[in-house]
C-alpha positions, 0 to 999 in steps of 0.5 A, a space after each residue: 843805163 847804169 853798168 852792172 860790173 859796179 861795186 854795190 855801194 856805186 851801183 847803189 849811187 848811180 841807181 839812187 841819182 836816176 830814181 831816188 834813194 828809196 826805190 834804189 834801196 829797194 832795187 839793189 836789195 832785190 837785185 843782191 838776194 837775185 845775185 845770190 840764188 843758187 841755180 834751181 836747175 843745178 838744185 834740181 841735178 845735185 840737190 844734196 851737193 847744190 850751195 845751200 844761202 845762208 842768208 835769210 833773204 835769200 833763203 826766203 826768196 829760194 824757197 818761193 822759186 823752189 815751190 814754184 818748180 816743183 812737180 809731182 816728178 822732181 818732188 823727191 830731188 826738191 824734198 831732198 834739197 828742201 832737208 837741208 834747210 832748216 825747218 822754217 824754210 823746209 816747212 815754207 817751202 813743202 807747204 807753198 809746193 802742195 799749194 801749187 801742185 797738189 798731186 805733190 802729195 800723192 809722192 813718197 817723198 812727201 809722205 815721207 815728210 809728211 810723216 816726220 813733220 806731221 806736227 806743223 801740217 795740223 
């Protein structure tokens, strides 16, 4: 078992020498962008003041998670998380939100968005 308190570059090497250096390369990407996602419950209690990544892996990986937990009942704290974003992200995520909770689109915050970005749902 490989102790995850090792610096990356030896975390890395040890992973490498048990599976290989292609599936360790694979393994410490995921796990660096899982190490880098903010909490989407504290999102979710604080969506104006929750840490916003910068990085665009993790941004990716944030909005799948984000679109996973949102409800017709969060929805406006997730929207309001969600405009902090840039557009690419913001649109990703409202868009695979809709997808898995349909009655999304019954929320103000919705139609809210919907009205302001009305160019990239056609």
């Amino acid at each position: 078992m490989i102790p995850a308190s090792l610096e990356n570059a030896l975390f890395f090497d040890n992973c490498a020498g048990e599976v290989g250096e292609g599936a360790a390369a694979e393994y410490t990407g995921f796990r660096r962008i899982y190490l880098a996602l903010p909490n989407i419950e504290s999102i979710l209690l604080d969506p104006a003041g929750a840490d916003l990544p910068a990085d665009p892996a993790t941004l990716y990986a944030l909005t799948g998670a984000l679109a996973r937990k949102s409800t017709k009942d969060n929805f406006d704290r997730v929207s309001k998380y969600l405009s902090r974003m840039s557009p690419e992200f913001n649109v990703m995520a409202t868009k695979d939100a809709i997808k898995l909770c349909p009655a999304i689109k019954s929320t103000r915050s919705f139609v809210e968005w919907a009205s302001k970005n009305a160019e990239v749902l056609m």
